[in-house]
C-alpha positions in Angstrom: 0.0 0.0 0.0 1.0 3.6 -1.0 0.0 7.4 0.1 -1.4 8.9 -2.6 -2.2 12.6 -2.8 -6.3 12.0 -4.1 -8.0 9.2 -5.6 -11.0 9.0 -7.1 -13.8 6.7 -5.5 -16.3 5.2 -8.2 -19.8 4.5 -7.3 -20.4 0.8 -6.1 -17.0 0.1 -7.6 -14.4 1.0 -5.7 -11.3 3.6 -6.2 -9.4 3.6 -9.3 -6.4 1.9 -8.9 -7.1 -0.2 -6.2 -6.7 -3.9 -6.3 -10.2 -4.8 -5.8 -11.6 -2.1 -8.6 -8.9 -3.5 -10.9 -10.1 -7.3 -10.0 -7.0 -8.4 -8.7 -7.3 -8.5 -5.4 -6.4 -11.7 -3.3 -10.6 -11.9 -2.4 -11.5 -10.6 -5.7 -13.5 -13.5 -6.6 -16.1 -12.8 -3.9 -17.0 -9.6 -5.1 -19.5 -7.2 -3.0 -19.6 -4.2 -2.2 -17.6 -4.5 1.3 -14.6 -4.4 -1.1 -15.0 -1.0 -2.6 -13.1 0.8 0.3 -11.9 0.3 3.4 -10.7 2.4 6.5 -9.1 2.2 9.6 -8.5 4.7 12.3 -4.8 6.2 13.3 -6.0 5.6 17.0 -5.7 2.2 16.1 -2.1 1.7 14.5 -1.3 3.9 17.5 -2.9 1.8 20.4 -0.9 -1.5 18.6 2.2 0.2 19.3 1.7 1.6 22.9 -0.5 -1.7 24.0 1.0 -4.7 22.3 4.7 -3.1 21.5 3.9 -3.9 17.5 5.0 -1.2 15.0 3.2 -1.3 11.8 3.1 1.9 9.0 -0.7 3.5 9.1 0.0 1.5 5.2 0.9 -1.7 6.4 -2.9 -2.6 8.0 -3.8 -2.5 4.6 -7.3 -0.1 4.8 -7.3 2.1 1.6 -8.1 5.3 4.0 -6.4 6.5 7.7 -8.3 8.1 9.4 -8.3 10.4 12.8 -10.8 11.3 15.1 -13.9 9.4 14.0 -15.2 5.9 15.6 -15.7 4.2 12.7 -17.6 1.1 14.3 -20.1 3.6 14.8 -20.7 4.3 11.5 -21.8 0.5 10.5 -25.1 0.6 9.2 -24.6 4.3 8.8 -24.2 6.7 5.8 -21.1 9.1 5.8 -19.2 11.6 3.9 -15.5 11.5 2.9 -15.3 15.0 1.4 -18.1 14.7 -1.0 -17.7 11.1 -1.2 -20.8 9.6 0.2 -20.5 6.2 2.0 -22.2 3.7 3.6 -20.8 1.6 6.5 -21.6 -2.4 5.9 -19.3 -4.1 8.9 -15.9 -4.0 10.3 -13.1 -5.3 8.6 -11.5 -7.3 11.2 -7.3 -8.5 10.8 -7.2 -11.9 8.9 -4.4 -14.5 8.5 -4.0 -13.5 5.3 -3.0 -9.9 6.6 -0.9 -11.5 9.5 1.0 -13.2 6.6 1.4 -10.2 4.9 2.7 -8.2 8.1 3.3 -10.3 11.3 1.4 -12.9 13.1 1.0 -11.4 16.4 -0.9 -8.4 14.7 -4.2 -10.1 14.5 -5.1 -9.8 18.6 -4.0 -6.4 18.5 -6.8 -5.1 15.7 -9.4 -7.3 16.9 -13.0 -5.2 16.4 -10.3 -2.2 15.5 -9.1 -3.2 12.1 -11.4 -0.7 10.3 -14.8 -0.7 8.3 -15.4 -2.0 5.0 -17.8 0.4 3.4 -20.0 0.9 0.0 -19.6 3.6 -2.4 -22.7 5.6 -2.6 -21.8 8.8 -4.3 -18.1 8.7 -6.2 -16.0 11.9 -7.0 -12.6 12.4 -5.4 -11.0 12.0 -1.7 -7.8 14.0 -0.7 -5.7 14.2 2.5 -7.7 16.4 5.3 -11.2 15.8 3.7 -13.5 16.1 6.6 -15.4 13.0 7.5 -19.2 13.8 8.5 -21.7 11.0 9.5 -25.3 11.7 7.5 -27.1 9.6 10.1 -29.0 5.7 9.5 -28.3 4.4 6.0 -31.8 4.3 4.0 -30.7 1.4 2.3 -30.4 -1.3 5.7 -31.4 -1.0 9.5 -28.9 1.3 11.1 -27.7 1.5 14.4 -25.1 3.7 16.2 -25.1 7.2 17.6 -23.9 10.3 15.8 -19.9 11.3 15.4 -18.8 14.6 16.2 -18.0 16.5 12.3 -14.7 17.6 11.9 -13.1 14.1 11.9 -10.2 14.2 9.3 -8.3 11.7 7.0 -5.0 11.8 8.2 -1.7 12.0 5.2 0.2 9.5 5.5 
């Protein structure tokens, strides 16, 4: 995985580019729409270092967005902006063996229920560094639960 300074997020694709929108992802023969983009919070690359003595690049937990300041569990079964990028939170994206390959074994414990949220593309256009991250409230499309994140959150560059 590499920063990259914006990227373009296609409708109930995914972002141009990316693995999964280009089909060759490792899971890309389940397709769905929890592959279209993923994210995973700062707090939690941060905590893995300072509670399990693991140091992993923001990069190397293999989320296509960092994030800072937003609970993203909370915004499962929820619609959100990126910018004006609308998504929709379908579940977390919980560490896997294949990522512990990738990275390191012990990694797996450390990201449990914090290894980020797969979400759907609603609304494409483009995401940069510092767009604001807003939740829109209960997704119209499934039963929503979850209560309302501050505004202001921001995608960290990295």
């Amino acid at each position: 995985m590499h920063a990259v300074s914006r990227i373009r997020a296609v409708e109930h694709r995914g972002l141009e580019g990316d693995r999964y929108y280009e089909n060759s992802g490792t899971y890309s023969r389940k397709p769905g729409p929890d592959r279209e983009i993923t994210l995973v919070e700062l707090e939690a690359v941060e905590a893995l270092r300072r509670d399990y003595r693991i140091e992993i690049e923001p990069g190397d937990a293999r989320r296509n967005i960092v994030t800072r300041g937003i609970a993203l569990n909370h915004l499962v079964g929820r619609e959100f902006s990126v910018g004006d990028v609308v998504l929709r939170g379908i579940r977390l994206c919980e560490p896997c063996t294949h990522l512990a390959q990738l990275v390191r074994k012990d990694v797996v414990p450390g990201l449990v229920h914090r290894g980020g949220l797969r979400a759907e593309i609603l609304r494409g256009g483009v995401i940069e560094p510092g767009d604001p991250i807003r939740d829109r409230g209960p997704s119209t499309a499934r039963p929503a639960g979850g209560v309302p994140r501050p505004e202001g959150a921001r995608i960290e560059d990295h």
